[in-house]
C-alpha positions in Angstrom: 0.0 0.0 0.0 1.4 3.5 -1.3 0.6 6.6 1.6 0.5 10.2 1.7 0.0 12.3 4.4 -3.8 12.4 5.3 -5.3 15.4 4.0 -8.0 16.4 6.0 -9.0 19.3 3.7 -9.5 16.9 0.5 -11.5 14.6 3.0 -13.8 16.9 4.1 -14.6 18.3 0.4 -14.5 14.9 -1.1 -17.3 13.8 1.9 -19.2 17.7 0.6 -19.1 16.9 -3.3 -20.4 13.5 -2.3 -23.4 15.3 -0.6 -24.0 17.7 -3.2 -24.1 14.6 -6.3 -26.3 11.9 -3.4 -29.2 14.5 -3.5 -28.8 15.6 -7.1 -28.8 11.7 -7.5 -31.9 11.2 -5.2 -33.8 14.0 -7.1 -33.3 12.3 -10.6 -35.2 9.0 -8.9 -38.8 8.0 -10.4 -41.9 8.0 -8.8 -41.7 4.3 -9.4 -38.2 3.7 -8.2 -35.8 3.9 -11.3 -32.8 6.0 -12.5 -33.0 6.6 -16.2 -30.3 8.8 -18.1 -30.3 10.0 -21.7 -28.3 7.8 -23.8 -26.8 9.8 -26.6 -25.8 8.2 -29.2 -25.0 9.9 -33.0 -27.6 11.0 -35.8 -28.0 7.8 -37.8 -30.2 7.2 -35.5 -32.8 10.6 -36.4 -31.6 9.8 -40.3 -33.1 6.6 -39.9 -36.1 7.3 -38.2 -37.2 9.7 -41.1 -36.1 7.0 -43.6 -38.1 4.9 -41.5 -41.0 7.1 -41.4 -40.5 7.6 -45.4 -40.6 4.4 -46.0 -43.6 3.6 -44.7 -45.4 6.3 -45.9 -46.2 8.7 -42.7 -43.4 11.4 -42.2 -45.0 14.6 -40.8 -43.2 18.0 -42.1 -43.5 18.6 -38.0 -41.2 15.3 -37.1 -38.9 16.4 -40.2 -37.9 19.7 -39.2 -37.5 18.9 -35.4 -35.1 16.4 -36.5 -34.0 17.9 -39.2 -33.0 20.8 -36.3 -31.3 18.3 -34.4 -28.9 16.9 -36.9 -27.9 20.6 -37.8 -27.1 21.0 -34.3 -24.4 18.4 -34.3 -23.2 18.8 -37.8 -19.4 20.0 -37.8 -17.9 23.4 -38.8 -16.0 21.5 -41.7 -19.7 20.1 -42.8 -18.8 16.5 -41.1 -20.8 14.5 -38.8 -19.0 11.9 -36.7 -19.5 9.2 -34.6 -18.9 10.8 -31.0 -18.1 14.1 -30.0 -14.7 14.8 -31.0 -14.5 12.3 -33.3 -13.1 11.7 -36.8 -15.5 12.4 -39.3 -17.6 9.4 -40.2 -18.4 8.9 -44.1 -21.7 6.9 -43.5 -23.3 8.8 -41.1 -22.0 12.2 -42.9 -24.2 10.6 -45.9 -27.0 9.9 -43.8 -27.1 13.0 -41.9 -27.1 14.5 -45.3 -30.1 12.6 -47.2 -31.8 13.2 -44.1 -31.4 17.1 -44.5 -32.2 16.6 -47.5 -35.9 15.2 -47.3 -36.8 18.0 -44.7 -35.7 20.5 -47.8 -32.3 21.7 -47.4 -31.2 22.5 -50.9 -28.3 21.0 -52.3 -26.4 23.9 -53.3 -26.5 25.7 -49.5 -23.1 26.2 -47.3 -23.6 23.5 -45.4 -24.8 20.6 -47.4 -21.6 21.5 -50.2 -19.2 21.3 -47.3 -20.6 17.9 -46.3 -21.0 16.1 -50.2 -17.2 17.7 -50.8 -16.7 15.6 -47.7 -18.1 12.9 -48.4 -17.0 12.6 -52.2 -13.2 13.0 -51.2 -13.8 10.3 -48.2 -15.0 7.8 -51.2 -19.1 8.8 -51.7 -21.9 6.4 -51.8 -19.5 3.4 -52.9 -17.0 3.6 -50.2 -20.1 3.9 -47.5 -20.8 0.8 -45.3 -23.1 -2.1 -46.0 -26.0 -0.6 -43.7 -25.9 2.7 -45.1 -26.5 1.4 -48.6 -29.2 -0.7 -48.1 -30.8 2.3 -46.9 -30.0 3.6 -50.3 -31.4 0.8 -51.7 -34.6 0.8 -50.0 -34.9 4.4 -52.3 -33.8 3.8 -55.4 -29.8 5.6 -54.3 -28.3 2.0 -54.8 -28.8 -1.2 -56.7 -30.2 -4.3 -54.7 -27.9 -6.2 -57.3 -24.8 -4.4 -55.4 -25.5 -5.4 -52.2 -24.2 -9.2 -50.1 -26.9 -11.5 -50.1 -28.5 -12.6 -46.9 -30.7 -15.3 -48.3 -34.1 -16.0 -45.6 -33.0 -19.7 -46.2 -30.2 -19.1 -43.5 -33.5 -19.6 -40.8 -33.4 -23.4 -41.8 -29.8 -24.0 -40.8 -30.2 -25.7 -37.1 -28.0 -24.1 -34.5 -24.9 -26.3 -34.9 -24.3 -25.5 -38.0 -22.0 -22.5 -38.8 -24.0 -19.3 -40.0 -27.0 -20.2 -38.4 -28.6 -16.7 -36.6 -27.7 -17.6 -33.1 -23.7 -17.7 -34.1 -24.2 -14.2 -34.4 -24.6 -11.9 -31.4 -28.4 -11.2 -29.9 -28.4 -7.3 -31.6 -27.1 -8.4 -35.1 -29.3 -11.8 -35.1 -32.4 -9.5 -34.5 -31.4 -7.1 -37.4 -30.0 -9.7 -39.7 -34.1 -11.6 -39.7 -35.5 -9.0 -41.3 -32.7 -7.7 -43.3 -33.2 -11.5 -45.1 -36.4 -10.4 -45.7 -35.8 -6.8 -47.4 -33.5 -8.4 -49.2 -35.1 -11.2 -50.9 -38.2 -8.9 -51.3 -35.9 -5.7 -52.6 -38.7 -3.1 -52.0 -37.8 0.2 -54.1 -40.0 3.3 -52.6 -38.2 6.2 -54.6 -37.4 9.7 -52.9 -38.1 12.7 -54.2 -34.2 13.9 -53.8 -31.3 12.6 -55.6 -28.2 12.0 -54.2 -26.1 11.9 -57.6 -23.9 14.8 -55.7 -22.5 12.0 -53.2 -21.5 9.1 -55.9 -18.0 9.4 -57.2 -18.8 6.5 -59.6 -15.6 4.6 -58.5 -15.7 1.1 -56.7 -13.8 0.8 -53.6 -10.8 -1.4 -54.0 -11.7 -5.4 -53.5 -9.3 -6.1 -50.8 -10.0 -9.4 -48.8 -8.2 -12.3 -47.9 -8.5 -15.0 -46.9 -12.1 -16.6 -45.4 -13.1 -13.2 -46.7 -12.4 -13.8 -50.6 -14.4 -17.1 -49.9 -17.3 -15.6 -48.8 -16.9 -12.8 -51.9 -16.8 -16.1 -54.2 -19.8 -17.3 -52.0 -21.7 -14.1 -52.4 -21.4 -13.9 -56.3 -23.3 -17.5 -56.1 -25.7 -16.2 -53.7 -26.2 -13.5 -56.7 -27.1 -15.9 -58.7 -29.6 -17.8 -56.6 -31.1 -14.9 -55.9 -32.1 -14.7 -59.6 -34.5 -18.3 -59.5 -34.8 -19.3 -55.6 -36.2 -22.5 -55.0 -40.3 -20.9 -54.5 -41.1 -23.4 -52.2 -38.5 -23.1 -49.6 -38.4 -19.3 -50.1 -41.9 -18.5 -49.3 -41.5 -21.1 -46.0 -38.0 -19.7 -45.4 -40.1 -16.0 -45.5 -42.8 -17.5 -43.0 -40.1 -18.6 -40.4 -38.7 -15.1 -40.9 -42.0 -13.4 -40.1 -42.6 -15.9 -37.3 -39.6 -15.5 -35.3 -39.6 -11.4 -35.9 -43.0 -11.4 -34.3 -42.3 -13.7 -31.7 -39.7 -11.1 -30.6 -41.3 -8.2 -30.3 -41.4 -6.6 -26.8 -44.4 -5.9 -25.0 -43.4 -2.4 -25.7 -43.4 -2.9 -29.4 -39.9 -2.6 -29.8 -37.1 -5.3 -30.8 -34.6 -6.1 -28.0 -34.9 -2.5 -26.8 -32.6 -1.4 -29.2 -33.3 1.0 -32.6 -31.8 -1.5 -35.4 -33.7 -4.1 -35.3 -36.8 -2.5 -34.5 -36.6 -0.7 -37.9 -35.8 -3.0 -39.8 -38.4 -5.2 -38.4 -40.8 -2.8 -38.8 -40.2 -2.5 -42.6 -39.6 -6.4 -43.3 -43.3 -6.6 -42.0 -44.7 -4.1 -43.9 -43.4 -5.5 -47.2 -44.5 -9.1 -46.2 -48.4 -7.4 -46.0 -48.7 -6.5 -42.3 -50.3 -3.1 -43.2 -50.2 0.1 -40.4 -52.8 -1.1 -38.6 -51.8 -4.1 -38.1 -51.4 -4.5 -34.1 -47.5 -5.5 -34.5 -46.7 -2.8 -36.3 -49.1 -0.6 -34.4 -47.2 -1.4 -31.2 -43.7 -1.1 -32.9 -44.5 2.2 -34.2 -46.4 3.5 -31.2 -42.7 2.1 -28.7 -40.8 4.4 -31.0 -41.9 7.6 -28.7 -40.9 6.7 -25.4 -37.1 6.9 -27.3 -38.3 10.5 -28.5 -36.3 13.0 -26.7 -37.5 16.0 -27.6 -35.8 20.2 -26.5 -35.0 23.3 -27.9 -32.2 21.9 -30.2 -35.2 19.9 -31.8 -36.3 16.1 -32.0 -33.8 13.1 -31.2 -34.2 9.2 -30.7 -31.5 7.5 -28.6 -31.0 3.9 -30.0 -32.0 2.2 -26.8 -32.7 2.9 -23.0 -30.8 1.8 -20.2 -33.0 2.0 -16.6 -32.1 -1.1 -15.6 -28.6 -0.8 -15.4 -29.0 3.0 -14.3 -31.0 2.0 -12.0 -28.2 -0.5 -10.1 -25.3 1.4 -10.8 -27.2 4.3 -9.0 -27.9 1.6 -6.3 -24.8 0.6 -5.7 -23.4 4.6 -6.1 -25.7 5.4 -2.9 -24.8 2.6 -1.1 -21.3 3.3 -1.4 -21.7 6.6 0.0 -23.4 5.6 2.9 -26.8 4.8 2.3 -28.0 2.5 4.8 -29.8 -0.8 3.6 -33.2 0.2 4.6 -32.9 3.8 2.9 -36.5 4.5 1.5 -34.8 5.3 -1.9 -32.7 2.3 -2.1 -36.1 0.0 -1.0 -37.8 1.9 -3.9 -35.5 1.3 -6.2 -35.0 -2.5 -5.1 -38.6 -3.2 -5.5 -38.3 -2.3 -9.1 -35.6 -3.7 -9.6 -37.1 -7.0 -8.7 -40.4 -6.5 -11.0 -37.9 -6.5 -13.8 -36.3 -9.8 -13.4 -36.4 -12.1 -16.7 -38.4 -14.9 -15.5 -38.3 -16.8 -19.0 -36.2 -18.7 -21.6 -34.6 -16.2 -24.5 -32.2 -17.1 -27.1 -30.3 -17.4 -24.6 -31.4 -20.6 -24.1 -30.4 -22.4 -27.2 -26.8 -22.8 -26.2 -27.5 -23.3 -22.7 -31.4 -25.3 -22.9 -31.2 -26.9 -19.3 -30.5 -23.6 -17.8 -33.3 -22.3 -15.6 -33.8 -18.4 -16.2 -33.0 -15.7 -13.8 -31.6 -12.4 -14.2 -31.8 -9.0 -15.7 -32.0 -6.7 -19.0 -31.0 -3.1 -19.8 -34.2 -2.0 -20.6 -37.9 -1.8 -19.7 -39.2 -4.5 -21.9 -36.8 -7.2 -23.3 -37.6 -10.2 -21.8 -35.7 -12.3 -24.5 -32.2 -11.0 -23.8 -31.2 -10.9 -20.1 -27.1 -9.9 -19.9 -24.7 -11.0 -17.8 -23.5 -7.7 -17.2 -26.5 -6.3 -16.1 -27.1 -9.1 -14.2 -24.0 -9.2 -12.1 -24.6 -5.2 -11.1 -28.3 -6.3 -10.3 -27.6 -9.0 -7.7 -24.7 -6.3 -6.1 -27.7 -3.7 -5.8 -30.1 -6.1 -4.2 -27.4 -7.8 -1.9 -26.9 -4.2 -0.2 -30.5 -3.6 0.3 -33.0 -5.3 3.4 -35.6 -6.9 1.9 -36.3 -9.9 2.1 -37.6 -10.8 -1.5 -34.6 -9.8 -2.9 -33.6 -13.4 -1.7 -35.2 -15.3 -4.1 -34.4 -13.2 -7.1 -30.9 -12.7 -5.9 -30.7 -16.8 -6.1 -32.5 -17.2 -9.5 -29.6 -15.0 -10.9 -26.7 -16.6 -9.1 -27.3 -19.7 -11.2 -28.2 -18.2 -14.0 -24.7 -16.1 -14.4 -23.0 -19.6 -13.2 -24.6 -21.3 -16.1 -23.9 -18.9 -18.6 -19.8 -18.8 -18.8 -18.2 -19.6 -21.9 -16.2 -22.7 -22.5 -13.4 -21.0 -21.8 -14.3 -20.0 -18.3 -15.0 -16.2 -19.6 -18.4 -14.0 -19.8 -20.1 -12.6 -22.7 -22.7 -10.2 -22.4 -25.9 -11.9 -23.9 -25.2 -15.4 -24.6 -22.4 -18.2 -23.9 -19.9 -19.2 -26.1 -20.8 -16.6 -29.2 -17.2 -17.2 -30.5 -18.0 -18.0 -34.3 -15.6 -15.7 -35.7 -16.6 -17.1 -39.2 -19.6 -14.4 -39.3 -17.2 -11.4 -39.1 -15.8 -12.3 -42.2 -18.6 -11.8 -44.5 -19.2 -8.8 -46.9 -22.8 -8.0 -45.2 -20.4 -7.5 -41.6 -18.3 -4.3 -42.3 -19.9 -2.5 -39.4 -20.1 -3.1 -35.8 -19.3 -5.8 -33.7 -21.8 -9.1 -34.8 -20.5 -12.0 -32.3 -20.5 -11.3 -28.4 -17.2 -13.2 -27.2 -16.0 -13.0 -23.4 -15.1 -9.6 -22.7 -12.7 -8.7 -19.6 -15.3 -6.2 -17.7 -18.4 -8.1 -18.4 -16.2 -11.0 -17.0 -14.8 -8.9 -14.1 -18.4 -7.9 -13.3 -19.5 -11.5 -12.5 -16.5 -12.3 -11.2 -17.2 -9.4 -8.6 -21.1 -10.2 -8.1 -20.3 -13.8 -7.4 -17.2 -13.4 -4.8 -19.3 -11.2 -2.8 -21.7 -13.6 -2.9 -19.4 -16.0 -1.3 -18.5 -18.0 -4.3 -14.9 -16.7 -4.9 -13.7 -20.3 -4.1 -16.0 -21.9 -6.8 -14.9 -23.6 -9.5 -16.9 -20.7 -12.4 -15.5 -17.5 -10.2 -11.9 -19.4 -10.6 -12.5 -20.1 -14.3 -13.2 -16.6 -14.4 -10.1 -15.2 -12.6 -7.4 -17.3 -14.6 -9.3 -16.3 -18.1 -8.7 -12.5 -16.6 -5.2 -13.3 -15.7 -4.9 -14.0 -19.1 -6.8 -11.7 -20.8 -4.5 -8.7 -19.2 -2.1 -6.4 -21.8 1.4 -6.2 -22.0 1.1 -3.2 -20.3 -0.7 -4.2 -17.7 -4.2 -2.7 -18.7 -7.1 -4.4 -19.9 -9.4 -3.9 -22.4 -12.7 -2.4 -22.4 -15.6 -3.8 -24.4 -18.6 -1.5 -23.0 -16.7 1.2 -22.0 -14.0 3.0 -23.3 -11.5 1.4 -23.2 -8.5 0.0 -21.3 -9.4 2.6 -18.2 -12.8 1.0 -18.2 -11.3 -2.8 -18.4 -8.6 -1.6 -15.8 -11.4 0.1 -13.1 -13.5 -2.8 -13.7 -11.0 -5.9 -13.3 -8.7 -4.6 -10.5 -12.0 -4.2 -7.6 -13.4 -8.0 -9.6 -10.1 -9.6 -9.1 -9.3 -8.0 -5.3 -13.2 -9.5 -4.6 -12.3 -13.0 -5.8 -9.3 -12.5 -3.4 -6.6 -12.1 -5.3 -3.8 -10.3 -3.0 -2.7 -6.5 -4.0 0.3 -7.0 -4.1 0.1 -9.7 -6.7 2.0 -8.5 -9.9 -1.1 -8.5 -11.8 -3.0 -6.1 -9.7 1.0 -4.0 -9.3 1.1 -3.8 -13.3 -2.1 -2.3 -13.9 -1.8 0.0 -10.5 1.4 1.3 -12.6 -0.4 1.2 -15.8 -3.4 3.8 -14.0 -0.9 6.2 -12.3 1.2 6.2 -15.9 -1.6 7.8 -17.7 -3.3 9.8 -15.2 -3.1 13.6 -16.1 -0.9 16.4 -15.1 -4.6 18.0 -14.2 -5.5 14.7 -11.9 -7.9 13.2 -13.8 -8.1 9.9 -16.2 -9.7 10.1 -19.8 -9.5 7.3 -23.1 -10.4 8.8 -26.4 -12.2 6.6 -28.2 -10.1 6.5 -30.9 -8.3 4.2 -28.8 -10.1 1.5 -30.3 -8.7 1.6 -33.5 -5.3 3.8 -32.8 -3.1 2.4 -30.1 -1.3 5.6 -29.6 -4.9 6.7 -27.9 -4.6 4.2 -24.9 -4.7 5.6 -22.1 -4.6 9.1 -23.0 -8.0 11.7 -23.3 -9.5 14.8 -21.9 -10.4 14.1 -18.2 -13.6 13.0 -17.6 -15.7 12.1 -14.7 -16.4 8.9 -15.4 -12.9 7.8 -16.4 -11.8 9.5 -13.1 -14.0 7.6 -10.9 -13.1 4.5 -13.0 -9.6 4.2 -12.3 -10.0 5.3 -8.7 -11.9 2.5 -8.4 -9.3 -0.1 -9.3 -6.4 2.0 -7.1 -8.5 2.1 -4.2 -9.5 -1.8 -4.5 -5.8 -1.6 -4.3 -5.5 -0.7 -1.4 -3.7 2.6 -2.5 -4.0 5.7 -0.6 -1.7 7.5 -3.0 -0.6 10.8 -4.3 -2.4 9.5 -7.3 -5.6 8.8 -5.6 -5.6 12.3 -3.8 -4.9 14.2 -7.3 -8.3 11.9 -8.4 -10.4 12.9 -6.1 -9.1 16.7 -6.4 -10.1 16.7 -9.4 -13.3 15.3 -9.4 -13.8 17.8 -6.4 -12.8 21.1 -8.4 -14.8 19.9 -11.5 -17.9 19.6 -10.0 -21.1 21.5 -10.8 -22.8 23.6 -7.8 -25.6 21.5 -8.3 -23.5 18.2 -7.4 -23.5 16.9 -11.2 -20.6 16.7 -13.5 -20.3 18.0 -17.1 -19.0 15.2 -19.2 -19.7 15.9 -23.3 -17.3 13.0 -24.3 -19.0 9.8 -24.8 -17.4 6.9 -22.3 -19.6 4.0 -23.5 -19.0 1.7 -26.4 -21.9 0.0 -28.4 -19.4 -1.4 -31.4 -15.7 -0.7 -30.6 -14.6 1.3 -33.5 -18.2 2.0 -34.7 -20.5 3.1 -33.0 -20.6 4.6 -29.5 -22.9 6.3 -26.5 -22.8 9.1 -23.8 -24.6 7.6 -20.8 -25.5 10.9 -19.0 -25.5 8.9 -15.9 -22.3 7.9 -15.8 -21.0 11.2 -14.8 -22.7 11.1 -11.7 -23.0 7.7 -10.1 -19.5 6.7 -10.6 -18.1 10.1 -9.0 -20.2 8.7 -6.1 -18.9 5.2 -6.1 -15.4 6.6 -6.5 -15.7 9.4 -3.7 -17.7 7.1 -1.7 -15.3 4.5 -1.3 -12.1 7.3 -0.9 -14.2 8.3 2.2 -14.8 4.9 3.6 -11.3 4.3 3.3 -10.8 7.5 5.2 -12.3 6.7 8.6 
């Protein structure tokens, strides 16, 4: 353990910021018990509700222009959109952004829209755009079906031990690859009333793959040609399985998985297999869209999913670490909640682990199909720290749920158990986002934590779990961060998981990334990642302070046991940055949705981990 003198001034403003951010905390809570922050994402997702909206025929000039509004907001002074503030400037969403300006009437020749097709035509136009972006296209008349992979509905048929069956890929690309098979055997063409000939450079991109990926191109050209004469038969059953399982899917809030891509897509797969607007699916799907409608006076914005579950228990387990006592009316609240939420049926989880009973936890309000592991884990920390008795039950139910659910390799994805198949990344359709769900190191450092403090650090799972952490940690000592960015996530997560599971602090593991945290901290105190660490190693460790970040490595240094220059310079900082009315600001996104794609700004995080952090500094304190 590393000591300073005790400062007695940082204690008594670390225990006064702590204060301040409990009640501004406390004031955010529900009526009903939950914690719900925005989750800001980028504005494919307002491009796409207007295609969306477009597409099926009932876009209101009112919904345009407040999201029209919105999009301005956050387009670039260089005429760019990008992918999180601060960013590089993105070609896709640049292109959507643009087509999206361009239905709610912003002519082609103004300031702005020039700056962004210059953009976008030097960055490679329409053909150098991703997969997603120019199906979208497609679904307008802006690209050619024939230009597009194939993702035959056929693939339904293929049982689940065969490669390329829709459960090798992860829960959120599974759900938007269905109906995707369905757009794109049907090829629906519903022309604009823009062109985008200003965006096409009328150059390929370079054909560039190797390997598994130049068999799949071969692959794809056959697919081409199947396309052409499809067996009719098997097509038309192949579409019914399609429809089926899309329906069977849909949350009781009309969404898809609580997230925006599926639910889209869905939406439109329906509506060109005959499920007309009224239609009580699509009803419900369309009607679930505005509960994601944020609307202000920068105009009208979606966020691609909702997170009160896990707000909910990191804000739990926030107050509890400042000192909330385990009958606090706010923490009962929220417990009681918390409990009505539990997942008390099979999902997809379930076809790689079928004897499995079901316990657990989603993110969201309604998705009763995909539990997480990660949520999961937080969820049963929260409800441990609270007294009330029918915790105990659900508590149980989720203990052997997260036991049952570990990978082969002793390691924890987030939605389903050994979704390894690498073979599904290598396919044209998958040049965006992450579409398997492998063990990550902080989901796996999260159950790791949940079930040592549960009393299982000596089982054989939580040991799996530590030696697949062991292994899983850099060169450098860090680890990587799946969910949040990036190796100070991994780091602040692991350290406190393995310390729980009772691995000693002065074991070199816990030493190397103690040394890896106080290498990159700030001259100004604080800890910030760009996210442009995920594709640029020189970004690794290094970033604008943030909150969040802060709070994230001070986690790991005081699991520690570190009382250390390093740790006071943390806390000073997240002292002098905070808001008078005990918030923090915190514009850079810290979570990760697809590292290197697509990422989010949980406005939550800036507040419960500062607590967490501070409330643990002060516990060690006394």
């Amino acid at each position: 353990m590393t000591t300073t003198e005790e400062a007695p001034g940082l204690t008594r403003a670390a225990a006064a910021a702590v204060e301040a951010a409990r009640e501004h905390l406390l004031g955010l809570q529900s009526p009903e018990g939950w914690w719900k922050g925005e989750l800001e994402t980028n504005v494919t997702m307002d491009a796409e509700d207007l295609l969306l909206r477009q597409f099926l025929g009932i876009r209101t000039a009112e919904e345009t222009e407040e999201a029209a509004r919105w999009i301005r907001s956050q387009q670039r002074p260089d005429g760019t959109w990008a992918n999180f503030r601060g960013g590089p400037a993105d070609l896709s969403t640049t292109i959507e952004a643009y087509l999206a300006l361009r239905l709610a009437g912003d002519p082609a020749d103004a300031d702005h829209m020039l700056a962004a097709a210059k953009y976008a035509r030097d960055a490679g136009g329409i053909e150098g755009s991703r997969v997603f972006t120019r199906i979208w296209l497609a679904l307008f008349g802006q690209w050619s079906w024939d230009d597009l992979p194939v993702m035959p509905p056929e693939l339904m048929f293929l049982p689940s031990r065969v490669p390329l069956n829709v459960y090798d890929w992860a829960c959120w690309a599974r759900q938007t690859i269905v109906p995707l098979t369905v757009l794109g055997s049907l090829r629906p063409v519903r022309p604009l009333p823009v062109d985008l000939a200003e965006l096409r450079t009328g150059v390929a991109p370079p054909d560039d793959a190797k390997g598994w990926g130049r068999v799949f191109n071969a692959l794809d050209r056959v697919l081409h040609v199947y396309e052409k004469a499809p067996v009719r038969p098997l097509r038309r059953a192949a579409m019914r399985r399609a429809a089926d399982w899309i329906i069977a899917r849909q949350e009781a809030d009309g969404c898809w998985g609580g997230i925006q891509p599926p639910w889209v897509y869905s939406l439109m797969a329906l509506n060109v297999l005959g499920y007309d607007l009224g239609h009580p699916v699509v009803e419900r799907g369309l009607a679930g869209l505005e509960r994601f409608t944020i609307r202000d006076e920068r105009g009208r914005r979606l966020e691609a999913c909702q997170s009160p579950v896990w707000d909910t228990v990191l804000a739990m387990n926030a107050l509890a670490d400042a000192g909330a006592a385990p009958d606090d009316p706010a923490l009962v609240r929220a417990a009681r909640w918390v409990i009505g939420e539990e997942v008390r049926g099979p999902g997809d989880w379930s076809v790689r682990r079928p004897g499995l009973p079901p316990g657990g936890w989603a993110f969201e309000f309604d998705n009763d199909v995909y539990p997480d592991t990660d949520d999961t884990a937080e969820a049963i920390m929260a409800l441990r720290r609270v007294s009330l008795p029918e915790a105990e039950a659900p508590i149980e139910r989720a203990v052997r749920w997260l036991e049952g659910m570990a990978s082969k390799d002793g390691g924890y994805g987030a939605f389903d158990a050994d979704n390894t198949r690498e073979l599904c990344t290598k396919l044209p359709f998958c040049d965006f986002g992450a579409v398997i769900d492998p063990p990550s190191a902080d989901v796996t450092a999260h159950v790791v934590e949940a079930l040592a403090k549960e009393g299982l650090a000596e089982s054989t799972v939580v040991k799996r779990a530590v030696v697949w952490l062991l292994k899983a940690q850099e060169a450098d000592g860090s680890w990587f961060g799946r969910w949040g960015a990036n190796h100070v996530y991994g780091t602040g997560g692991v350290v406190p998981a393995l310390i729980a599971a009772g691995v000693r602090p002065e074991k070199p593991a816990i030493r190397r990334a103690v040394a890896w945290l106080e290498e990159h901290q700030n001259p100004d105190g604080g800890w910030g990642e760009d996210l442009r660490s995920y594709d640029d190693p020189a970004w690794i460790g290094r970033g604008e302070s943030t909150a969040s970040q802060t709070a994230w490595a001070l986690l790991a240094l005081l699991a520690a046991g570190e009382r250390s220059a390093a740790v006071d310079a943390g806390v000073r900082w997240l002292v002098e940055n905070q808001r008078p009315d005990g918030n923090w600001d915190e514009d850079q996104f810290t979570g990760t949705g697809f590292p290197g794609d697509f990422y989010i700004n949980y406005h939550l995080y800036r507040l419960v981990f500062p607590i967490s952090a501070l409330g643990r500094y002060l516990r060690g304190a006394t």
